[in-house]
C-alpha angles and dihedrals in degrees: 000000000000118000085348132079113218117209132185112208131159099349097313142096130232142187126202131193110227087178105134116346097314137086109217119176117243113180131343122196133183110257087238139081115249106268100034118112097226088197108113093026142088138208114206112141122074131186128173118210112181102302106343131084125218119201114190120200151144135250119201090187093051098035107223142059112298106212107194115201112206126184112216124182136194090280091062092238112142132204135183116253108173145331123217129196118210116185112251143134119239104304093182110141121178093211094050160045117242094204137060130187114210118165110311094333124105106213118183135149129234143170138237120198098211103219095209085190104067133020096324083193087066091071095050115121113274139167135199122168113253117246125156118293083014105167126195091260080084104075119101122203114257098181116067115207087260088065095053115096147172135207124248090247123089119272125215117206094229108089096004112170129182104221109218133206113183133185125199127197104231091182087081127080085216112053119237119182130171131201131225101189125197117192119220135108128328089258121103148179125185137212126170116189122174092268097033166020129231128206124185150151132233113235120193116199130178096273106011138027118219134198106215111196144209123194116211108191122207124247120234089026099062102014135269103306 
């Protein structure tokens, strides 16, 4: 950003002059928002927009993806701004990023785990802004039943997952995301292009493997669909 190199570790942000020939430190921050227990979560992803940084991570103790929203000037000084909490289960993949950065849209995939024997609904992506004594009465549905799709092969209740794609609007001071779901397996594969993102899952049969696709386009970059 700038003169100054900005560094996520260990749950905490940094910032770092690179004026001259010499490195200086300029502001460090926690990764969380004031008020969050960072014990049992973990901050691992890291996008700058302009001035402002994104961290992506994941709290067991919450259940669900933590976006943390900081402000940085030309000084190199961060604060933080705001923390979000979206409903997922661990979306952690060895082979792959869970967040993109296109414009002034936040993509990511998550999963969602339905639970058929209670309220599925319940498992639907959501979002509410953390605050201090924020309850899950807070979260607010991001995925209307029109986003919500299936794949043309049969699904079997156990280890149903809803496969989610979100996009959140970055030009804003307040975040605003919306989901597009697709139901299948647990198993997953991911591909982001300029215009899309690409969501499958790996089938092995007895003589061949095939990737069978789904293709989630973006809204605001292809239309409304």
């Amino acid at each position: 950003h700038g003169d100054h190199l900005v560094v996520l570790r260990r749950g905490r942000l940094f910032t770092v002059s690179v004026k001259g020939n010499e490195l200086s430190a300029v502001s460090m921050a926690d990764a969380f928002g004031a008020g969050i227990d960072p014990r049992g979560a973990w901050y691992d992803e890291m996008l700058i927009r302009g001035d402002t940084v994104i961290v992506i991570g994941f709290s067991y103790q919450r259940g669900g993806t933590e976006v943390g929203l900081f402000d940085i000037d030309r000084a190199g000084a961060l604060s933080h701004r705001a923390t979000y909490h979206l409903r997922s289960n661990d979306y952690y993949s060895s082979r792959n990023y869970a967040s993109r950065l296109i414009g002034d849209k936040l993509i990511f995939y998550t999963p969602l785990h339905l639970n058929l024997h209670g309220d599925p609904l319940a498992s639907f992506p959501a979002m509410r802004r953390w605050h201090p004594g924020a309850t899950p009465a807070e979260f607010k549905r991001i995925a209307p039943a029109t986003r919500i799709y299936r794949t043309d092969d049969p699904v079997e209740p156990w280890g149903l997952t809803l496969h989610t794609v979100t996009t959140c609007d970055l030009a804003r001071r307040e975040m605003e995301c919306e989901s597009t779901g697709v139901l299948g397996p647990a198993g997953r594969e991911e591909i982001v292009r300029g215009v899309a993102h690409v969501v499958g899952r790996r089938e092995v049969e007895p003589h061949e493997a095939a990737l069978r696709l789904v293709r989630e386009p973006r809204r605001g970059e292809l239309g409304d669909h």
